[in-house]
C-alpha positions as CSV (number, residue, x, y, z in Angstrom):
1,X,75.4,93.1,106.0
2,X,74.5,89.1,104.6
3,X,75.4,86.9,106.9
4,X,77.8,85.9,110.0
5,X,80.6,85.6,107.6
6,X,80.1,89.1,106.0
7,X,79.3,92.0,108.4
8,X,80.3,94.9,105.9
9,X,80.7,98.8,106.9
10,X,80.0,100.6,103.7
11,X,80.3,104.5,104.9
12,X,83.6,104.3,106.1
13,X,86.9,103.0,105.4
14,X,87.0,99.2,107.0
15,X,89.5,96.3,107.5
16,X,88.6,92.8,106.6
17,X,90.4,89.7,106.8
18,X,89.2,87.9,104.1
19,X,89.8,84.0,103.3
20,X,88.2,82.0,100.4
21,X,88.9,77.8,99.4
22,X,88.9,76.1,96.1
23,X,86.0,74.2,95.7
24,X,87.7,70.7,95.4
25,X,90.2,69.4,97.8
26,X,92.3,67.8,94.9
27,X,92.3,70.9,93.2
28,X,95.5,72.9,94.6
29,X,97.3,76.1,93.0
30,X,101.2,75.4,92.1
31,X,103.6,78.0,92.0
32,X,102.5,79.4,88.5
33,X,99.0,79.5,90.0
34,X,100.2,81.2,92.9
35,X,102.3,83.8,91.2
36,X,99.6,85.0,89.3
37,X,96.8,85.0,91.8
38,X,99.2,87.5,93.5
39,X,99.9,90.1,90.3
40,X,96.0,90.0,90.2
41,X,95.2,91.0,93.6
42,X,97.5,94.1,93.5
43,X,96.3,94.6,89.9
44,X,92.2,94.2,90.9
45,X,93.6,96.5,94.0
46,X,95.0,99.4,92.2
47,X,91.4,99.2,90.1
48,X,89.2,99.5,93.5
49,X,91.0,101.8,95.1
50,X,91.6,99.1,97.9
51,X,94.8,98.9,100.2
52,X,96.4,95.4,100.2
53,X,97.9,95.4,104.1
54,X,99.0,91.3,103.9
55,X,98.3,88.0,102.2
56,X,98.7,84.4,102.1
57,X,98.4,82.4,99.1
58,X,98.1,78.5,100.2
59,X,97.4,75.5,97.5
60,X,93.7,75.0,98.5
61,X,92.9,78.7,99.6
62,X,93.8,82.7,100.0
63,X,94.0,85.4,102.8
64,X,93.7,88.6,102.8
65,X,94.4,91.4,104.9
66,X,92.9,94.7,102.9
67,X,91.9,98.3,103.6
68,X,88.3,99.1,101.8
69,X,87.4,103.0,101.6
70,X,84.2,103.8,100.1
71,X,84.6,105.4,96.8
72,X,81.3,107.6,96.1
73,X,82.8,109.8,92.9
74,X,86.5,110.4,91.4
75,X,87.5,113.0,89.0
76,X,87.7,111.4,85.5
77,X,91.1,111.5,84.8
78,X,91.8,109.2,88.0
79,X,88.9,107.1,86.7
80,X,89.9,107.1,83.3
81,X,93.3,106.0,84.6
82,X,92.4,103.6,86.7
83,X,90.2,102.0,84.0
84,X,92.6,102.1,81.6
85,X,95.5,100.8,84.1
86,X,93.2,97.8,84.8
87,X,92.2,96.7,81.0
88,X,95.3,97.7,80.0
89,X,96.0,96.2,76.2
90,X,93.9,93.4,76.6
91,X,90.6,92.6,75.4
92,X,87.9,94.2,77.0
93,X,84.6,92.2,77.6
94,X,81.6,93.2,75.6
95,X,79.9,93.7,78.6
96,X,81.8,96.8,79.3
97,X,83.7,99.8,77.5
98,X,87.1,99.7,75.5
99,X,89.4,102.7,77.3
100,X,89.7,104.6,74.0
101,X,85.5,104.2,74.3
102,X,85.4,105.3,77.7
103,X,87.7,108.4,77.2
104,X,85.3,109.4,74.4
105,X,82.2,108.8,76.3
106,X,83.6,110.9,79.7
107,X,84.5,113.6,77.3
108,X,81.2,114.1,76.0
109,X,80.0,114.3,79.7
110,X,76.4,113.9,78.7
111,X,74.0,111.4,79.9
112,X,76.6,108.4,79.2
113,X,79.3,109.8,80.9
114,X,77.3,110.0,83.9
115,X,75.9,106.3,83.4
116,X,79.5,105.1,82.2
117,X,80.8,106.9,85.9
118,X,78.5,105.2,88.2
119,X,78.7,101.6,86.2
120,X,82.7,102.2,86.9
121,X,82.6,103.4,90.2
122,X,80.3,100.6,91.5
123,X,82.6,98.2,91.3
124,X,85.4,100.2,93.4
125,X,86.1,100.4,97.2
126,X,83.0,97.4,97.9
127,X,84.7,94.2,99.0
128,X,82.0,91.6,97.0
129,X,82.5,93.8,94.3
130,X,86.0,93.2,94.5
131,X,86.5,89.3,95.6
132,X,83.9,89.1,92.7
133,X,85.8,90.6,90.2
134,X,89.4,88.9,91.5
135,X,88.1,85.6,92.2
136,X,86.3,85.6,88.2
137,X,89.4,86.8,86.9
138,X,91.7,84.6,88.3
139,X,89.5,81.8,87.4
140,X,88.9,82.0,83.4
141,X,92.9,82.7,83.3
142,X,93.1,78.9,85.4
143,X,90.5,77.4,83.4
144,X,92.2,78.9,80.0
145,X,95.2,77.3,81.5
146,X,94.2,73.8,82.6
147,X,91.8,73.3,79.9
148,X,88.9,73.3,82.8
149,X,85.7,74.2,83.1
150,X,83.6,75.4,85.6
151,X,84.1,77.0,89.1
152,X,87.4,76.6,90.9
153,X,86.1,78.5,94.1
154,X,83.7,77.1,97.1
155,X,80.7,79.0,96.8
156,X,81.1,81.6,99.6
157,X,84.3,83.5,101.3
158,X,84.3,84.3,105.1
159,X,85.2,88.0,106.0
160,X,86.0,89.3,109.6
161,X,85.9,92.8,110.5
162,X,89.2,94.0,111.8
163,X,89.5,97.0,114.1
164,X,92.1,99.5,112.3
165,X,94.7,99.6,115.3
166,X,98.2,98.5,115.8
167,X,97.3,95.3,118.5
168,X,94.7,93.9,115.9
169,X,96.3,94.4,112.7
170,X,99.6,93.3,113.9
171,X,98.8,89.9,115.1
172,X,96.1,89.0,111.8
173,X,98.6,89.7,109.8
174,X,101.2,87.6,111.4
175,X,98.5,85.2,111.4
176,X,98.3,85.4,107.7
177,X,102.4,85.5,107.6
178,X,102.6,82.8,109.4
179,X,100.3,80.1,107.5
180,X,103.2,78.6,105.2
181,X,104.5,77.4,109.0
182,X,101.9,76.2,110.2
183,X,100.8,74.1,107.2
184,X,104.8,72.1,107.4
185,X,105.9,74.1,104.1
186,X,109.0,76.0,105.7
187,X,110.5,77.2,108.9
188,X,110.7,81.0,108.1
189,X,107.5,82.5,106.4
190,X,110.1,84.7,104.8
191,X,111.1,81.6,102.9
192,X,107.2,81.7,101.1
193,X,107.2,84.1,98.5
194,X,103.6,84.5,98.6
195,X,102.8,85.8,101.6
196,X,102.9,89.8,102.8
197,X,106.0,89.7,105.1
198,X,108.0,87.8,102.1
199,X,107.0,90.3,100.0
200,X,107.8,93.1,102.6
201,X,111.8,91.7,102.7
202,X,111.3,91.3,98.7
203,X,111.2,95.0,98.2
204,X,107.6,95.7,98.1
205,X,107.2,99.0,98.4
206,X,103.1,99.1,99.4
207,X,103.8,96.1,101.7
208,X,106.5,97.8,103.5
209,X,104.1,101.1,103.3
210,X,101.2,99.2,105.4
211,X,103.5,97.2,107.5
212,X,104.9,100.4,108.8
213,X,101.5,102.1,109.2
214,X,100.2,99.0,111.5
215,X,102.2,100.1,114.0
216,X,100.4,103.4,114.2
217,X,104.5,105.0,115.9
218,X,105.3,106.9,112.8
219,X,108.2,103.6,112.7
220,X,110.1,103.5,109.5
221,X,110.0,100.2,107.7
222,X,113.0,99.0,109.2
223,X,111.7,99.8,113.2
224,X,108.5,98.3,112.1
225,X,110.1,95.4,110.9
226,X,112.2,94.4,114.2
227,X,108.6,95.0,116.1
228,X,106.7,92.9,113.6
229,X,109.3,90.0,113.9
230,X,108.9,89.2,117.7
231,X,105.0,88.5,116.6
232,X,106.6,85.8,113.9
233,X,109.9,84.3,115.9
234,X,109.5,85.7,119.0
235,X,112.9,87.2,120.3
236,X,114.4,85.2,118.2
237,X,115.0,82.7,120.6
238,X,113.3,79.9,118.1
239,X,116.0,77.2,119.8
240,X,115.3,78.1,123.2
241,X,113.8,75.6,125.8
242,X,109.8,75.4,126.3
243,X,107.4,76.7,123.7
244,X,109.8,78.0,121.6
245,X,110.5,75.1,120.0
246,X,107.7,75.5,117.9
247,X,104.6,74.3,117.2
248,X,103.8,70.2,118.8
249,X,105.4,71.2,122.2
250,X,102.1,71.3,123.4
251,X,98.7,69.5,122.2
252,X,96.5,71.7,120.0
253,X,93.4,69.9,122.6
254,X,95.3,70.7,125.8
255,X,96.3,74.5,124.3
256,X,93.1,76.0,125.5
257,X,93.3,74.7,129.2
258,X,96.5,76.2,129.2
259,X,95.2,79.5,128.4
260,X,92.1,79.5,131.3
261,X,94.5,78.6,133.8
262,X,96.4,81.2,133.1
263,X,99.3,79.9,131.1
264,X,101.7,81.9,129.6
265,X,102.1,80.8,125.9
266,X,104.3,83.6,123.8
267,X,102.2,84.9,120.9
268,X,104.4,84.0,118.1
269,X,103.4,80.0,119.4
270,X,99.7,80.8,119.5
271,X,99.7,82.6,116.1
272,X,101.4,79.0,114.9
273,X,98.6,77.3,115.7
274,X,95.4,77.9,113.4
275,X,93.0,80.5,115.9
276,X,89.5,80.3,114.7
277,X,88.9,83.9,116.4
278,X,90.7,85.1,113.1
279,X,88.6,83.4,110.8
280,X,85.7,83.0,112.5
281,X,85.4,85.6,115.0
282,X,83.4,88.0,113.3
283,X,84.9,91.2,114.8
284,X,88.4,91.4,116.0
285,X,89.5,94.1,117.9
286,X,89.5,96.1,121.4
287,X,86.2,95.8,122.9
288,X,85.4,99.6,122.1
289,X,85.5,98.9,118.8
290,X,83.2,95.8,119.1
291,X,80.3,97.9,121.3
292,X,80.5,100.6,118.3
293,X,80.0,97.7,115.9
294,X,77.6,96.1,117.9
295,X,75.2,99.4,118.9
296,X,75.7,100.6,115.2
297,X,74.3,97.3,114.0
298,X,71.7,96.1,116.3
299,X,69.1,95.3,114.7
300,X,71.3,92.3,112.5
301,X,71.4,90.5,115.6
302,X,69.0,88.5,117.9
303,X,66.9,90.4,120.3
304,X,68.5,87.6,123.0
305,X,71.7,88.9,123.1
306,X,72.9,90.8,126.0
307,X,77.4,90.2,125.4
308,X,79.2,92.1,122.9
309,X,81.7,90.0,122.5
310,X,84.3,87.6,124.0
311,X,87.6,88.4,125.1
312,X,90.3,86.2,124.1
313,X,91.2,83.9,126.6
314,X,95.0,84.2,127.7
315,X,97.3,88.0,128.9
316,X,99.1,87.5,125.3
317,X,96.4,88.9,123.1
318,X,96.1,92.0,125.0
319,X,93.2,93.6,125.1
320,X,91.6,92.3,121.8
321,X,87.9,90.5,121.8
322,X,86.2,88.8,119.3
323,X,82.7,89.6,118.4
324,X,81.5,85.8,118.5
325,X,82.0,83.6,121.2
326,X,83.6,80.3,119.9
327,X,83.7,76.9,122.1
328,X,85.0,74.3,120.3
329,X,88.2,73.9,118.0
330,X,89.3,76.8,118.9
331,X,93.1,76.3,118.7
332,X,94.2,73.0,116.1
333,X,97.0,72.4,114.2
334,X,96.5,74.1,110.7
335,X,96.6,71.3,107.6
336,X,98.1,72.0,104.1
């Protein structure tokens, strides 16, 4: 545990919704940049031993919806083949061993071996070990590319710790899902490639896997995906009269006085709109799950504090609470 923006559970598996900017506002990935962002996170995945449950690639910054178990030891033919699945043919950095190295030194099994396994393993199922390793990666391909030099990343990526059940992991993910729409880039977020639910309708079979799972029915992929659609369009009903219409039917600085006098906005036109809760919140999820958090990690916050967390304001988010309690800017209208 760092900092507001990085509460980390390390002895369990643990969700995290994970967002990180480019460091310069004129600096914006295309569609190449995009594409291969995207091969790098499943790639850097696969590695760590880390479940990719949804993204969102944007031009000026990433989300992420991932699964991190702890990985303490692994047999060393998974190792091996991890290892070797991540390096693959290229180049491997001096700083580290060649496969056909490793496979020698793991055979051995003598005091390397057992150096050479916890070097390896330190880098899997630990998230700043992992946006580390993807955010480095992906920039000495950019810079290779562009002829640049330098960081392409702000300094720091905010985290939020998301409660593994179906009512959390539903809606950040549509939240991801739905950034393309909110930023003016298209209508149907199935209509940006780089984003989890485009991915899900692409074939994808791991997306499809973890879309299904967030349901926590036992749904098929196909079930899961009618459910998960009334989050994104509603009941379909995107032409019909009211807020339906989509995002500008009602102020972004009026949204939240809707909400304490008890206004009934559907969720797919909250979700529309950017909801710090998601990126800012913390803690998402029911408010057991925040009180374990919250007793299991005292001491990390003030001695003062006497609330757990804040319910979100509004019947359409259920029962879900965010551990900080945010007053301003709340609800706005997302920019590209």
């Amino acid at each position: 545990m760092q900092n507001r923006r990085r509460l980390l559970l390390a002895d369990r598996p643990t969700i995290y919704h994970v967002m990180s900017r480019t460091a310069f506002q004129q600096l914006r990935f295309g569609d190449e940049e995009k594409d291969v962002f995207t091969r790098m996170l499943f790639h850097q995945a696969a590695f760590a031993g880390i479940d990719v449950l949804g993204y969102c690639v944007m031009g000026n910054h990433v989300h992420l919806l991932i699964r991190v178990p702890p990985v303490e030891s692994l047999p060393d033919e998974v190792l091996l083949e991890r290892y070797c699945g991540y390096y693959g043919l290229e180049k491997t950095p001096r700083s580290t061993y060649s496969p056909k190295e490793l496979k020698v030194i793991l055979a051995e099994n003598g005091a390397r071996a057992k150096s050479a396994r916890q070097r390896i393993i330190a880098r899997m199922g630990d998230l700043p070990a992992f946006m580390r390793e993807l955010k480095q990666r992906f920039t000495i391909w950019y810079n290779h590319k562009h002829d640049n030099a330098g960081t392409i990343w702000a300094a720091r990526y905010k985290s939020v710790l998301v409660e593994d059940s179906p009512a959390s992991l539903t809606r950040v993910a549509a939240y991801l899902d739905l950034n393309p729409v909110r930023a003016g880039l298209v209508k149907d977020p199935g209509d940006y490639r780089w984003s989890g639910y485009a991915a899900a309708l692409g074939g994808n079979r791991l997306i499809r896997y973890a879309l299904a799972q967030m349901f926590g029915h036992g749904l098929d992929f196909k079930d899961a995906l009618k459910r998960y659609r009334v989050l994104l369009f509603g009941k379909g009903a995107a032409g019909k009269a009211g807020f339906a219409r989509g995002v500008g039917t009602i102020p972004a600085d009026k949204l939240e006085s809707v909400l304490k006098c008890g206004g009934n906005i559907p969720p797919h036109e909250l979700l529309r709109m950017r909801v710090r809760y998601f990126t800012d919140g913390m803690v998402i999820g029911s408010r057991i799950f925040l009180e374990t958090v919250y007793l299991e990690c005292r001491e990390w916050f003030g001695p003062r504090r006497t609330q757990v967390g804040t319910a979100l304001p509004g019947d359409v988010w259920g029962e879900l609470y965010a551990m900080r309690n945010l007053k301003k800017r709340v609800y706005s209208v997302s920019i590209k």
